[in-house]
C-alpha positions as CSV (number, residue, x, y, z in Angstrom):
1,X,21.2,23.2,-8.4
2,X,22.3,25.9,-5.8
3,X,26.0,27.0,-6.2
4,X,28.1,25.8,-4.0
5,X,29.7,29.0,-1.6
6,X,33.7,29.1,-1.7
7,X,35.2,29.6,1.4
8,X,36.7,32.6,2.8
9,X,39.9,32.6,1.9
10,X,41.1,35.5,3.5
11,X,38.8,34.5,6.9
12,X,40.3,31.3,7.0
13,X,44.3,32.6,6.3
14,X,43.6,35.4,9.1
15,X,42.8,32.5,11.4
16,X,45.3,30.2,10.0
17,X,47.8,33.3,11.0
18,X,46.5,34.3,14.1
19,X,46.9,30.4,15.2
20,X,50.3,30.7,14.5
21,X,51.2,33.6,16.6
22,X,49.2,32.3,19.8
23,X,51.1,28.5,19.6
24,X,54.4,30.3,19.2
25,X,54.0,32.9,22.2
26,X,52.9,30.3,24.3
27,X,55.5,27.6,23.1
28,X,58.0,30.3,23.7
29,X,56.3,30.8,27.3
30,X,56.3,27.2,28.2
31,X,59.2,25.7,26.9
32,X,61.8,28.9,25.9
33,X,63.1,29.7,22.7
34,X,65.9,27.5,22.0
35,X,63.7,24.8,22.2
36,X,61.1,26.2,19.8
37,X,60.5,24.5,16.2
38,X,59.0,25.7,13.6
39,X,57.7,22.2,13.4
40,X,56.4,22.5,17.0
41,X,54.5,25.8,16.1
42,X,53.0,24.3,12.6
43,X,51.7,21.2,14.7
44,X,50.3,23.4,18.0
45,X,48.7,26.0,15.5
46,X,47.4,22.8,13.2
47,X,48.9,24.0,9.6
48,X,51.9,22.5,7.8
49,X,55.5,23.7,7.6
50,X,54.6,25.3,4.2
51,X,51.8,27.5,6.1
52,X,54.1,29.3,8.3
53,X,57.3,29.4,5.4
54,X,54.8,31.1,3.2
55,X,54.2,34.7,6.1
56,X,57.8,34.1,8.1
57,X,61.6,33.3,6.7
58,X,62.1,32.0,10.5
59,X,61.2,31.4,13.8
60,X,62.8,34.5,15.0
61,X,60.3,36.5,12.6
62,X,57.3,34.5,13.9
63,X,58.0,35.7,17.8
64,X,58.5,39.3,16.6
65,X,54.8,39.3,15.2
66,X,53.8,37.4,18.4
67,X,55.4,39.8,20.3
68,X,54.4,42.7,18.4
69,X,50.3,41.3,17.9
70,X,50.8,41.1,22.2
71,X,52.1,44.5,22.5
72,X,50.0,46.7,19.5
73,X,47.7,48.5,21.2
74,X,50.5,50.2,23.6
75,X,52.6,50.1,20.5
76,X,49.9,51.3,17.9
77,X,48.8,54.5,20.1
78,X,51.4,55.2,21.8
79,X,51.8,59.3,23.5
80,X,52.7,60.0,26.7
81,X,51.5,62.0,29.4
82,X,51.4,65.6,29.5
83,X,50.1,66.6,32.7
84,X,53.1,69.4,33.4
85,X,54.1,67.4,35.6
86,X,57.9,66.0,33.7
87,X,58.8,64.0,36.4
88,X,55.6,62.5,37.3
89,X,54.7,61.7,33.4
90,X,58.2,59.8,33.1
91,X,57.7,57.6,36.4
92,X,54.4,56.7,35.1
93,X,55.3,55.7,31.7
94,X,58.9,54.0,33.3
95,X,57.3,51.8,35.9
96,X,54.5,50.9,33.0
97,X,58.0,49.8,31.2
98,X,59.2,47.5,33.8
99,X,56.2,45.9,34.7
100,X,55.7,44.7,31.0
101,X,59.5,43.5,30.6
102,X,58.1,41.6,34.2
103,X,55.2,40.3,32.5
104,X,56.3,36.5,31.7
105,X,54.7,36.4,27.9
106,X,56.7,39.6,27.2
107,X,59.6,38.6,28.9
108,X,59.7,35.3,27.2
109,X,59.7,37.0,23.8
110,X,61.7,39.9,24.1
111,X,64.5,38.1,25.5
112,X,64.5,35.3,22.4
113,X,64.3,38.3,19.9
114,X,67.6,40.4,22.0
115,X,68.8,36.8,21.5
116,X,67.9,36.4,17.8
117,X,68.9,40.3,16.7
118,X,72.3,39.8,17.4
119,X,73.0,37.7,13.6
120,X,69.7,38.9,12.2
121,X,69.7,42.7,11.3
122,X,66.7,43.1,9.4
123,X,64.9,41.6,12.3
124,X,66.7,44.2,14.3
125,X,65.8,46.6,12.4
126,X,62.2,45.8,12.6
127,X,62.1,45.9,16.3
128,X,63.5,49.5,16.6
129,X,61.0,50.2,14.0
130,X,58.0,48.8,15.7
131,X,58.5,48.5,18.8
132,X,61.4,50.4,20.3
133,X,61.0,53.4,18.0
134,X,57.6,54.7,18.6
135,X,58.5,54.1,22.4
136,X,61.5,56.0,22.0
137,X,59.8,59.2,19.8
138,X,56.9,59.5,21.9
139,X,59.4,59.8,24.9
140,X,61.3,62.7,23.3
141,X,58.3,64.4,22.1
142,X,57.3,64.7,26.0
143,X,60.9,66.0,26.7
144,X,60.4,68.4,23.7
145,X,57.4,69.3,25.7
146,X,59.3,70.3,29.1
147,X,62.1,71.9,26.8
148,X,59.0,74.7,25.6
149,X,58.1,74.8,29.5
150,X,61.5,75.6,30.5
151,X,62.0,72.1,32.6
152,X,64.6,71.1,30.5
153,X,68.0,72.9,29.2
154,X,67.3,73.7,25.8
155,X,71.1,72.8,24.6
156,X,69.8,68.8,25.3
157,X,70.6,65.8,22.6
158,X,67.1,64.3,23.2
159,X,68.2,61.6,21.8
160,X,71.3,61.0,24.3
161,X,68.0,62.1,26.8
162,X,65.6,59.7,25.8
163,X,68.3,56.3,26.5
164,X,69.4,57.9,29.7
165,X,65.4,56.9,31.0
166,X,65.7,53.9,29.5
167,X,69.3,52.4,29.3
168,X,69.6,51.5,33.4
169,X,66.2,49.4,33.0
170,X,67.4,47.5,29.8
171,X,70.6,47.0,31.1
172,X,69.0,45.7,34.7
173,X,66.4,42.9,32.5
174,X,68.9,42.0,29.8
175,X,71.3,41.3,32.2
176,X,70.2,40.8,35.6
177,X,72.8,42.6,37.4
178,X,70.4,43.7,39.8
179,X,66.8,43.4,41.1
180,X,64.4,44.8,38.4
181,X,61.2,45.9,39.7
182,X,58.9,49.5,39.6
183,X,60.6,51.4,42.2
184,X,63.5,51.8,40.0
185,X,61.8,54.7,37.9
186,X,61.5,56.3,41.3
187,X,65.1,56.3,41.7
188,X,65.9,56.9,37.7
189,X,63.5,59.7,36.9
190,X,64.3,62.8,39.3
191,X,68.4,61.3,39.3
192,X,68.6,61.8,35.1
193,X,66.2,65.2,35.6
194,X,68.7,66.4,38.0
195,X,71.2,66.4,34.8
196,X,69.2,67.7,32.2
197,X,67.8,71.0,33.9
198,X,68.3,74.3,33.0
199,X,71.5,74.9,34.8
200,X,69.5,78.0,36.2
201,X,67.2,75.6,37.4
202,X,66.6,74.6,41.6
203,X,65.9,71.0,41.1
204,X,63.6,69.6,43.3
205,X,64.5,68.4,46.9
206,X,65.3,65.1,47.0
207,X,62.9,63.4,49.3
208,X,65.6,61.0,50.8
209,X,67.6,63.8,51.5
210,X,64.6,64.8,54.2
211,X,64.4,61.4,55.6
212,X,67.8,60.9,55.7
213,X,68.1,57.7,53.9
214,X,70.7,59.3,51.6
């Protein structure tokens, strides 16, 4: 009699889990995240409540690893570029910024996990970790980068550095006090540059200065 093969346990929890994270990044999408169940994710993803209790304490958890499985390949490799050009490599990687905040799936997400960080810290602290902080390093290891060139005063706090780039656009999504879109890194870059040169330094002319639009 021919042995009966066991099924793949591990096969079948990897797709029991990646389930999970799709129905809850698209429940999130479609219907927001005060309206999201864990009950509604168990049903869309087709496993019980027990399922999803054994991988996540919460819902909040769940759309941190749906955000997180979304983002890992920007998050997982993540250096920027180095083309000598400071200025240029920040408005690249700043306008890549905004349009995924613009991106509805990230969007949806991020916004219920600023929401749900606010009474859960070791959530919190796993979005700096994984998502934020690698972001964040790989931003001052560029400015560490100009620094060695001589672009940048070598006195700077990179850290202070790093959230001047990226404070304004956070501060513009989270809360909408004005119109979020590309252009703004065009604006942000060479206007925080200005204040972190070598006081030495002839900044750049600004090119609204030669159109006259300033």
């Amino acid at each position: 009699m021919p042995l009966r093969k066991l099924p793949d346990e591990a096969r079948r929890s990897e797709r029991a889990r990646r389930a999970i994270l799709t129905a809850a990044r698209d429940l999130t999408l479609d219907q927001g995240y005060a309206r999201l169940t864990i009950e509604g994710i168990a049903a869309a993803a087709g496993v019980g409540k027990q399922t999803i209790y054994r991988w996540w304490p919460s819902k909040g958890a769940i759309v941190f690893d749906a955000f997180l499985a979304l983002s890992q390949d920007a998050a997982g490799n993540l250096e920027l570029p180095d083309t000598g050009d400071i200025e240029a490599d920040l408005r690249t990687v700043l306008r890549e910024t905004i349009l995924e905040l613009l991106d509805p799936r990230h969007d949806a997400a991020f916004r219920a996990l600023a929401s749900e960080i606010q009474t859960d810290r070791k959530l919190a602290d796993n979005l700096v970790q994984a998502l934020l902080g690698p972001q964040m390093e790989a931003t001052k290891r560029r400015l560490q980068s100009a620094q060695r060139a001589g672009q940048l005063a070598r006195s700077l706090d990179l850290q202070l550095a790093t959230e001047l780039f990226y404070g304004p656009i956070f501060h513009r999504w989270l809360l909408r006090t004005a119109p979020l879109d590309p252009t703004l890194a065009d604006a942000l870059v060479p206007l925080v540059l200005r204040a972190l040169r070598p006081k030495s330094a002839k900044s750049p002319p600004d090119p609204r200065e030669r159109d006259g639009t300033r």
